[in-house]
C-alpha positions as a Markdown table, in Angstrom:
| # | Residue | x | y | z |
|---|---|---|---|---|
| 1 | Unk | 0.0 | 0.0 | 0.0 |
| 2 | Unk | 1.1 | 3.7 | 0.2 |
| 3 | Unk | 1.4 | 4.0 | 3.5 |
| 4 | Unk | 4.3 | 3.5 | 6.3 |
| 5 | Unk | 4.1 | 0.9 | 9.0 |
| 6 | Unk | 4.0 | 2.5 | 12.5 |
| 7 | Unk | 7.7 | 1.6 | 13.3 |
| 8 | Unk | 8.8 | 4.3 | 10.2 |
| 9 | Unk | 6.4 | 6.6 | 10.8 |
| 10 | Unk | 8.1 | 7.0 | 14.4 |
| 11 | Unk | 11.8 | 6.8 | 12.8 |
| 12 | Unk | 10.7 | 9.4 | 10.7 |
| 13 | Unk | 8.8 | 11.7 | 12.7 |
| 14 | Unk | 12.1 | 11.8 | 15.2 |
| 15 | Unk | 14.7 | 12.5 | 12.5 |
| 16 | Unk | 12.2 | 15.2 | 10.9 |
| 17 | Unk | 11.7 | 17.0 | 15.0 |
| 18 | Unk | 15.6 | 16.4 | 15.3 |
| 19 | Unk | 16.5 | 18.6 | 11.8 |
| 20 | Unk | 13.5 | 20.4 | 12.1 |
| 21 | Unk | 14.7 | 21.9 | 15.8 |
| 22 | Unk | 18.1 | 21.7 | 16.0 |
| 23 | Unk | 19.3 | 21.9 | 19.2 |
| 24 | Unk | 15.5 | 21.7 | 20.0 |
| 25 | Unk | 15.0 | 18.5 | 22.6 |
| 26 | Unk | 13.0 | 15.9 | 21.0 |
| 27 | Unk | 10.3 | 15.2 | 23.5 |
| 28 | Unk | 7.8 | 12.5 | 23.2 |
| 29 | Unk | 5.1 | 15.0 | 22.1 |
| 30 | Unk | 6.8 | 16.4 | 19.6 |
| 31 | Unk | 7.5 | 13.0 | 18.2 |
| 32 | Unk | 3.5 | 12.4 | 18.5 |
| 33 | Unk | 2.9 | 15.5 | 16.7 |
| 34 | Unk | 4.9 | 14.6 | 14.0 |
| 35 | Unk | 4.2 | 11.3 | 13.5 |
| 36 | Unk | 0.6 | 12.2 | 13.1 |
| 37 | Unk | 1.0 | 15.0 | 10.9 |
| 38 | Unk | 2.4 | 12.7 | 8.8 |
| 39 | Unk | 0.3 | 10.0 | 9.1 |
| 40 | Unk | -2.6 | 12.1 | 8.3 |
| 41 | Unk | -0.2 | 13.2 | 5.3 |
| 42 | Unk | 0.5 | 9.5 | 4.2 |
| 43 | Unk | -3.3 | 8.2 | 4.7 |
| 44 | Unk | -4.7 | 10.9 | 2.8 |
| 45 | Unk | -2.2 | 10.4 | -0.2 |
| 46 | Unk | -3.0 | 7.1 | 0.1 |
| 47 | Unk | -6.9 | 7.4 | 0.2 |
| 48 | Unk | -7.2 | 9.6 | -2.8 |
| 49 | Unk | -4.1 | 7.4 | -5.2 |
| 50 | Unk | -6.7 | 4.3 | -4.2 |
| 51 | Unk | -9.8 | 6.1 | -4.9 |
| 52 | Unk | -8.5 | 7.3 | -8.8 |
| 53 | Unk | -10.1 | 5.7 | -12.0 |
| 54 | Unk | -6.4 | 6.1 | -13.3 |
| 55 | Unk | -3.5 | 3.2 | -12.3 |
| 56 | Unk | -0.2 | 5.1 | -10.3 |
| 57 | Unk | 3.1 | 3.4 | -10.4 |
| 58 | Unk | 5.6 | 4.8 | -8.1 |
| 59 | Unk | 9.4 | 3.6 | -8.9 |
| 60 | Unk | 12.6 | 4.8 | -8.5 |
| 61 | Unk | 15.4 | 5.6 | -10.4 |
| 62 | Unk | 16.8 | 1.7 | -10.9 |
| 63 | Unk | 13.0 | 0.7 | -11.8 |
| 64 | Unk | 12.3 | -1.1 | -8.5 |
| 65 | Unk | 8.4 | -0.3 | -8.0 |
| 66 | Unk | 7.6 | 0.8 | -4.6 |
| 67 | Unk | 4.0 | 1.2 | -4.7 |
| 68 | Unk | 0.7 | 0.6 | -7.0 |
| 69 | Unk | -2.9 | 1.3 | -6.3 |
| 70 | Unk | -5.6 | -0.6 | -6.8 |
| 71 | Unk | -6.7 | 0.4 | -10.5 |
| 72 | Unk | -3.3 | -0.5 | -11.9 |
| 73 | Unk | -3.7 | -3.7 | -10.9 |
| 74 | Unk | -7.2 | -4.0 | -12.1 |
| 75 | Unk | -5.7 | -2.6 | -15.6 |
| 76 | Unk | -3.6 | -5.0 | -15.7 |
| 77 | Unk | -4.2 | -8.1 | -13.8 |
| 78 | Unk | -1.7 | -8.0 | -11.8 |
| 79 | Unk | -1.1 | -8.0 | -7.7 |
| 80 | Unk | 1.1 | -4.9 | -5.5 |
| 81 | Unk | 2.6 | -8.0 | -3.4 |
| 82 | Unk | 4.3 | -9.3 | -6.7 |
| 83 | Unk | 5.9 | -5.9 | -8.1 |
| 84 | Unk | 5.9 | -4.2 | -4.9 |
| 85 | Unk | 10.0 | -4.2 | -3.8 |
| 86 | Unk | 11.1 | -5.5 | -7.0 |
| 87 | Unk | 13.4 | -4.4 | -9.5 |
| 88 | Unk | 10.9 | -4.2 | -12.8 |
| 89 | Unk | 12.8 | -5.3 | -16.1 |
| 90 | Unk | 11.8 | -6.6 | -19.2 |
| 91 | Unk | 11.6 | -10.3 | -19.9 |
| 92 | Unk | 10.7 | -13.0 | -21.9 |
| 93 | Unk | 7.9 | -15.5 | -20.7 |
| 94 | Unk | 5.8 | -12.9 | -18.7 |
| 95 | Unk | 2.1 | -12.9 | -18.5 |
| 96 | Unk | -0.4 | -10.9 | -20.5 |
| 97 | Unk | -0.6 | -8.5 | -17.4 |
| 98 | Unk | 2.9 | -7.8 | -16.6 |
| 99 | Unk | 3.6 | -7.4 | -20.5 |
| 100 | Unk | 1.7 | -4.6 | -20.9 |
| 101 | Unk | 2.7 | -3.1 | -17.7 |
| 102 | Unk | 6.4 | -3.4 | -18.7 |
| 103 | Unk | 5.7 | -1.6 | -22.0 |
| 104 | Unk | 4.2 | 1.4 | -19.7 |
| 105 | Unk | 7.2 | 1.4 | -18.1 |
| 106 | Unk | 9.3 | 1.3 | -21.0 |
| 107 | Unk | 7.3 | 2.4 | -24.3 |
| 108 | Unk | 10.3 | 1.1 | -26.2 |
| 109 | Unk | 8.7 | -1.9 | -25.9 |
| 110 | Unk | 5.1 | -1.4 | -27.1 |
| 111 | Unk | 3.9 | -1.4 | -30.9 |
| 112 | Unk | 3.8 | 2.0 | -31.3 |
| 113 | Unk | 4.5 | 4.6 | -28.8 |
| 114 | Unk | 4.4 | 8.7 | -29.2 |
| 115 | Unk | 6.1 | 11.4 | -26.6 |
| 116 | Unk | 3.5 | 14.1 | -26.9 |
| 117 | Unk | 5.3 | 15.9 | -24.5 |
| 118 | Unk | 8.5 | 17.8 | -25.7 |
| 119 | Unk | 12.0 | 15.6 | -24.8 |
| 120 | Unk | 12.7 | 17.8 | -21.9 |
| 121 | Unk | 9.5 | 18.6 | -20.6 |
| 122 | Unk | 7.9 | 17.6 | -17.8 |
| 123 | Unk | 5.5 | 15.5 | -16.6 |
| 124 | Unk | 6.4 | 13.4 | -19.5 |
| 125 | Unk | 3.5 | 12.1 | -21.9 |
| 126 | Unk | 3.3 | 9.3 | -24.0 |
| 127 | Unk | 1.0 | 7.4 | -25.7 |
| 128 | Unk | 0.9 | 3.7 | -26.4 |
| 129 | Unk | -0.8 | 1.3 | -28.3 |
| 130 | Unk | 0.0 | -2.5 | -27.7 |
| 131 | Unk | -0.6 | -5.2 | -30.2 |
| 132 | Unk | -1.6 | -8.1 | -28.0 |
| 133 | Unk | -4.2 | -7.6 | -26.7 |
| 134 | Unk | -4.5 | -4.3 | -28.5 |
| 135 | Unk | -4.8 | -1.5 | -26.4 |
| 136 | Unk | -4.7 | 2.0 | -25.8 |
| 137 | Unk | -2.5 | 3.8 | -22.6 |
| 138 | Unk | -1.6 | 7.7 | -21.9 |
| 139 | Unk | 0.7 | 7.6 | -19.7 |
| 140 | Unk | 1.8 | 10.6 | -17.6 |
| 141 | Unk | 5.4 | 10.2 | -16.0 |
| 142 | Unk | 6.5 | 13.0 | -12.9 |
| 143 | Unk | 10.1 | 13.2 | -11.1 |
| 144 | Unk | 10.5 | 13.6 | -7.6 |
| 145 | Unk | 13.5 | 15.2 | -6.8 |
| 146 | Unk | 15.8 | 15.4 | -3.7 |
| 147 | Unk | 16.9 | 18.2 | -2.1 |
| 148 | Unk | 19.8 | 18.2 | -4.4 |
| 149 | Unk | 17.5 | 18.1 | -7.7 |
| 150 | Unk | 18.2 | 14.7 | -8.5 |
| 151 | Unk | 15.1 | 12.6 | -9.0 |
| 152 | Unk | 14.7 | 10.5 | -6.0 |
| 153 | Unk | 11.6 | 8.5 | -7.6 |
| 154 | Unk | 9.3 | 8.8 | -10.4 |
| 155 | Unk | 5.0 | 8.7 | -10.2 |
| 156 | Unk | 3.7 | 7.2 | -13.4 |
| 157 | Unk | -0.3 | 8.0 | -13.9 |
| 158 | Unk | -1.4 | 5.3 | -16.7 |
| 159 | Unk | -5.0 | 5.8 | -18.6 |
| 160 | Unk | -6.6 | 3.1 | -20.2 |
| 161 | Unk | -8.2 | 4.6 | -23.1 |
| 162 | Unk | -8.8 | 1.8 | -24.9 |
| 163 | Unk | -12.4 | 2.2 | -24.7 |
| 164 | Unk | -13.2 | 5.8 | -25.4 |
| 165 | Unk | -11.1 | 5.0 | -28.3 |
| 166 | Unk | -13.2 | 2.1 | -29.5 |
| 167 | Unk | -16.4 | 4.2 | -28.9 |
| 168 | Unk | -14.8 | 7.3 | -31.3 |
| 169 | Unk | -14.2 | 4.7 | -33.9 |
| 170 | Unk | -17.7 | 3.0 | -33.4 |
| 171 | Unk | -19.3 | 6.5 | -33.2 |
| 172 | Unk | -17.3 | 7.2 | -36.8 |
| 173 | Unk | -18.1 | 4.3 | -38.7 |
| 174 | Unk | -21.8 | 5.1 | -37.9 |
| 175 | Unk | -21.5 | 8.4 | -39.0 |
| 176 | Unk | -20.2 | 7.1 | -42.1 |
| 177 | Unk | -22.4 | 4.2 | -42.8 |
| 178 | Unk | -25.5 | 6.4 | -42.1 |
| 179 | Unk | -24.5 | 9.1 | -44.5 |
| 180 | Unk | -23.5 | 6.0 | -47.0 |
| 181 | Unk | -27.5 | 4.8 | -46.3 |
| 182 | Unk | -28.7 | 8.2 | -46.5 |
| 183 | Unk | -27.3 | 9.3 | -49.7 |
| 184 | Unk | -28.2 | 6.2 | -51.4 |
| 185 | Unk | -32.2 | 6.9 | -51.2 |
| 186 | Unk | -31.6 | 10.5 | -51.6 |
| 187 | Unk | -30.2 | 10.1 | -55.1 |
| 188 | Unk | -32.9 | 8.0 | -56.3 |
| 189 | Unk | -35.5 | 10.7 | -55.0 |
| 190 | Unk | -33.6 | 13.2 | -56.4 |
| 191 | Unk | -33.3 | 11.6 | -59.6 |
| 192 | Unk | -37.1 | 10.6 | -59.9 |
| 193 | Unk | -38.3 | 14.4 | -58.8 |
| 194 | Unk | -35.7 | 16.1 | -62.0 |
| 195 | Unk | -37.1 | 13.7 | -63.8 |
| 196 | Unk | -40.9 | 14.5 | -62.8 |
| 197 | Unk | -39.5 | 18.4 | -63.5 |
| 198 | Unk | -38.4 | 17.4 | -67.2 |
């Protein structure tokens, strides 16, 4: 999940009240104030990635996933508890589910794939079309960096638009079959009435 176990939240909430006060004592309430602040923080992050219609991939710089919600792996079939803490790479032999996640993660690897961002703009966007099964993903990629400016992990937001684009090109090919239909009885009309005129 996105959220700390109790144990870090504590470790954290001391070393933020230790650089936060300096020579300030850390005292116990301090440390409770902290640690609440950011577990209200964490929770909250947590409740609204889990409650998005889009899947978010958090991973860092070497590719090792640290956290998923619950849409991504409804997209894709997959489970947090087998990603979760591991390195992501491509590979042969990997299931439906994990194939199409890897070509999110690395659009290299997908049939076709566009940057409709510019190469140094960010968020990133890109969008990809997979053969099998054929699909349709925009995916949005931020950087988190350190205090430093070097990206200390990555958020990847990934859109399934494979239906809305299946609905464009259903709505399309009724357009164009109804005009087809439409024309054809017009012309006969308009035929007979010129003649009728004549």
């Amino acid at each position: 999940a996105f959220f700390l176990a109790g144990a870090a939240i504590r470790l954290l909430a001391l070393l933020a009240v230790a650089l936060a006060g300096g020579s300030a004592f850390i005292t116990e309430k301090n440390c409770r104030r902290v640690e609440r602040e950011f577990e209200v923080k964490t929770r909250g992050f947590t409740a609204l990635a889990e409650s998005l219609r889009d899947g978010i991939l958090i991973y860092d710089p070497d590719f090792t996933v640290l956290a998923m919600n619950a849409t991504l792996e409804r997209q894709f079939g997959i489970a947090r508890g087998d990603y979760v803490g591991k390195r992501a790479q491509p590979k042969a032999g990997a299931g439906a589910g994990e194939q199409l996640l890897l070509q999110c993660m690395f659009p290299s690897l997908a049939a076709t794939s566009t940057q409709t961002s510019g190469p140094d703009e960010w968020p990133q966007v890109v969008e990809i079309i997979t053969e099998n099964p054929p699909k349709k993903f925009v995916t949005l990629l931020s950087r988190v960096p350190d205090d430093r400016g070097t990206p200390s992990y990555f958020i990847k937001i990934i859109r399934d638009e494979t239906k809305e684009r299946e609905v464009r090109e259903s709505k399309s090919e009724f357009v164009s079959v109804a005009a087809h239909q439409l024309r054809t009885p017009l012309t006969s009309i308009n035929w007979a009435l010129e003649s009728i005129a004549k």
